[in-house]
C-alpha positions in Angstrom: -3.2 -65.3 -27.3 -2.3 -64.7 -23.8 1.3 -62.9 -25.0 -0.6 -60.7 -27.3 -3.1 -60.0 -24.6 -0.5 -58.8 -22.3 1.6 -57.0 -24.8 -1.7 -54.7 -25.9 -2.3 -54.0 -21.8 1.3 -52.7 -21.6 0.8 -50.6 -24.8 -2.1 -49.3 -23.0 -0.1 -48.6 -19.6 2.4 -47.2 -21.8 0.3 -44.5 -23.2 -1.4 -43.5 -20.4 2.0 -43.1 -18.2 3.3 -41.5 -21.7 0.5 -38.6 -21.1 0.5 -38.4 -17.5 4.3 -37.8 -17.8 3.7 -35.5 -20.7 0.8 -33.4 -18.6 2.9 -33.1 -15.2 5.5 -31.3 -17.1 3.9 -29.3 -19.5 2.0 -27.9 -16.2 4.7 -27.2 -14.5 6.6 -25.5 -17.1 3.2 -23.0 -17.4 3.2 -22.7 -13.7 6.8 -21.6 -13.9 6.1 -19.2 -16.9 3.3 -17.7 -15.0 5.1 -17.4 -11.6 7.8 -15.5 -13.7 5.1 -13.5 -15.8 5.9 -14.6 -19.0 2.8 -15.1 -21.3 2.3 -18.1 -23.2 2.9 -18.2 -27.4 -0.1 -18.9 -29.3 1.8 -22.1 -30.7 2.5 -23.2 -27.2 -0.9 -23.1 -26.0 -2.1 -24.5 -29.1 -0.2 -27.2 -28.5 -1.3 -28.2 -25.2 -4.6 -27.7 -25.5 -4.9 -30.8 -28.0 -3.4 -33.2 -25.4 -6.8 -34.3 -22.9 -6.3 -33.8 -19.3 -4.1 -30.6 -20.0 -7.3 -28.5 -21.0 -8.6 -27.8 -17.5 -5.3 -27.5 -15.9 -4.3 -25.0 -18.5 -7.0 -23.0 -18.1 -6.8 -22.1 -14.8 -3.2 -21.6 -14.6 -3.7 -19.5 -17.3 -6.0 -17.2 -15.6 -2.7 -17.1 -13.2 -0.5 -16.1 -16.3 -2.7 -13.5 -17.3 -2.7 -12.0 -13.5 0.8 -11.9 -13.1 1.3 -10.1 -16.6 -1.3 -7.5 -15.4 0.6 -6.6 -12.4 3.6 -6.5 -14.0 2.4 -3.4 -16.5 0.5 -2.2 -14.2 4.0 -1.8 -12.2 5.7 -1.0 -15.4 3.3 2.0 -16.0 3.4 3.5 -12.3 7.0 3.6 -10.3 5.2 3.5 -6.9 4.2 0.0 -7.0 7.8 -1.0 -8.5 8.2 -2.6 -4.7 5.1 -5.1 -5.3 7.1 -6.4 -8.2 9.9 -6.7 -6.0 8.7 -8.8 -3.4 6.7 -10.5 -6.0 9.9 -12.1 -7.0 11.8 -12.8 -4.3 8.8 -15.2 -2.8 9.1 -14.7 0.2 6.7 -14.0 3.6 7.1 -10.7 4.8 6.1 -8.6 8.3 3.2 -6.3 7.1 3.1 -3.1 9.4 0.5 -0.2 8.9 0.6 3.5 9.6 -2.4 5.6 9.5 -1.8 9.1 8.6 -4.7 11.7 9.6 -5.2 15.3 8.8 -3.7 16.1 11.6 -1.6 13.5 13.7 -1.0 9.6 12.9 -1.7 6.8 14.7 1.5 4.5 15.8 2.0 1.2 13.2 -0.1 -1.7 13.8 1.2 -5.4 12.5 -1.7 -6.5 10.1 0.3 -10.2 9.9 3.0 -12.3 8.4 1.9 -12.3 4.7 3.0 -13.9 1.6 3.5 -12.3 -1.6 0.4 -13.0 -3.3 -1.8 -11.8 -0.2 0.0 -8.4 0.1 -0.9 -8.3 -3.6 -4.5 -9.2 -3.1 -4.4 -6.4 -0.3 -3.2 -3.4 -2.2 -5.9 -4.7 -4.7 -8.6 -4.1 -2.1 -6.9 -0.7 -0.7 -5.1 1.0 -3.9 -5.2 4.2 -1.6 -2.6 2.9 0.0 1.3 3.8 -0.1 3.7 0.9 0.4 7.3 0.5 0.3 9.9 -2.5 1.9 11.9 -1.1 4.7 15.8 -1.9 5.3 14.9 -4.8 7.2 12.9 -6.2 4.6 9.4 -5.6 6.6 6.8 -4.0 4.4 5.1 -0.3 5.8 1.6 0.7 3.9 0.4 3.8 4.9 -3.4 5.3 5.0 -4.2 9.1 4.3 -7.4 9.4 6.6 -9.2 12.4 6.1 -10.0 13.5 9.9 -8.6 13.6 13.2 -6.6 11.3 15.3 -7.7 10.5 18.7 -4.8 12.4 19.8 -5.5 15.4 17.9 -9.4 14.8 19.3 -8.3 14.6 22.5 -5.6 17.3 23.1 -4.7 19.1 20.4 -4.6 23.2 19.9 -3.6 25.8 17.2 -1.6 28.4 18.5 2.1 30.2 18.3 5.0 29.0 19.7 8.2 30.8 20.8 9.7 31.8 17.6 6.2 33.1 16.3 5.3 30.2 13.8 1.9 28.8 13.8 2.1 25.1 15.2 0.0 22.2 16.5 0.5 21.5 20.0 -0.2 18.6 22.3 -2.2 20.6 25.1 -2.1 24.0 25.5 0.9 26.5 23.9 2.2 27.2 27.4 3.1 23.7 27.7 5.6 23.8 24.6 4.5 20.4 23.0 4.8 20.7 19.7 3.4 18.3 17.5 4.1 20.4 13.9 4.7 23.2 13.1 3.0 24.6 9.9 4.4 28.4 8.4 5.7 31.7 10.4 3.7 34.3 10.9 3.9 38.0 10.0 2.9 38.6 13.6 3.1 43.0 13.4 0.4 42.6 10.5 -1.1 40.2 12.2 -1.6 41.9 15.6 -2.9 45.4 13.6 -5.5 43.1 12.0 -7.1 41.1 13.7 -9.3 41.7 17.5 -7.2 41.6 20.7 -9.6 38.8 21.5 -8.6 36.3 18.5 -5.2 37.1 19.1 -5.3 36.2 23.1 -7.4 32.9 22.2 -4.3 32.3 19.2 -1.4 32.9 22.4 -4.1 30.4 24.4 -4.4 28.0 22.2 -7.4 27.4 19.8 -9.0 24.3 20.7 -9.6 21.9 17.5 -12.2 19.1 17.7 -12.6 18.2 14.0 -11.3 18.9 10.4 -13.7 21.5 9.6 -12.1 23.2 12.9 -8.9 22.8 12.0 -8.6 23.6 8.2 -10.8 26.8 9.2 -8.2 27.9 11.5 -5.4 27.1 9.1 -6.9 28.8 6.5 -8.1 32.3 9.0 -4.0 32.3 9.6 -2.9 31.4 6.5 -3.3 34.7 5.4 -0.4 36.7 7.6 2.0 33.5 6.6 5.5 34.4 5.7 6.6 30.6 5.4 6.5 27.5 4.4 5.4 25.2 7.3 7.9 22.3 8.1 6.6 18.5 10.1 7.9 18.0 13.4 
């Protein structure tokens, strides 16, 4: 009695080691398939889900599977975010720097923090204005378009011409040659026989800009007597 007592506790061990085994593997073989972003096959999945304990595991991973296929045609279907993919798999933590970029000026890069894969994904989710890219030293660089002005442009900037008769964005006043860009070359004979002796001494001053309705109106007055593309500086 005692033998056959002890021989149905060890089939019972048995079988419950048997599963545990069995569930340990089969969840790490998903996590693996979902890390890599391979879906799971109906028969697969099938199969798993009539062993208990694998049910609520599975699911979740799954939801994990499903993710990473998303971003994966999602970076299939649009060449820009080809880089997520890339640091995706290569798993590792990365410098995340960003630039913001204004209507005119930029602001110098800021570190947002040392950030793993699957949080700089979670971030372009929340920002999918954003540009990214992975420098040569790995680091990643996102850059913001802001529609306004920087606090330099707010601060100190002016429209006026420089030297060689181009229309350009300067860092105080024209006479001090501190050009920030430059944006097309001006037809400056039709310009002087159009336009009030007045606009054109304020132009050779320097026209002070304080906003982005300020400064796409000026662009846009001058834009007319343009004889070229503008270039950044």
């Amino acid at each position: 009695m005692n033998i056959y007592r002890i021989k149905k506790q060890l089939r019972r061990r048995w079988k419950r080691w048997r599963r545990a085994i069995w569930t340990i593997g089969a969840c790490g073989l998903v996590g693996l398939m979902a890390w890599l972003g391979v879906p799971l096959s109906d028969q697969m999945e099938k199969l798993m889900t009539t062993q208990p304990g694998v049910m609520e595991t599975l699911g979740k991973i799954h939801e994990i599977d499903k993710l990473a296929v998303g971003q994966m045609e999602s970076s299939d279907q649009d060449p820009s975010y080809q880089w997520l993919d890339d640091i995706r798999r290569s798993e590792q933590v990365r410098i995340v720097h960003l630039n913001k970029k204004y209507t005119c000026g930029e602001e110098e890069s800021s570190v947002l923090g040392i950030l793993s894969p699957i949080e700089i994904t979670e971030l372009m989710k929340q920002h999918p204005d954003w540009i990214g890219r992975v420098g040569a030293g790995g680091d990643v660089w996102l850059e913001e378009s802001i529609e306004g002005l920087s606090e330099e442009c707010q601060q100190d900037g002016y429209i006026g011409v420089d030297k060689n008769g181009n229309l350009s964005l300067f860092e105080g006043p024209p006479k001090d040659e501190k050009v920030i860009k430059t944006f097309f070359q001006l037809d400056v004979g039709t310009m002087e026989s159009a336009l009030p002796e007045e606009v054109l001494k304020q132009l050779k001053q320097g026209i002070r800009v304080q906003d982005v309705s300020e400064y796409n109106s000026v662009l846009s007055t001058f834009s007319d007597y343009a004889i070229g593309q503008g270039q950044h500086r």
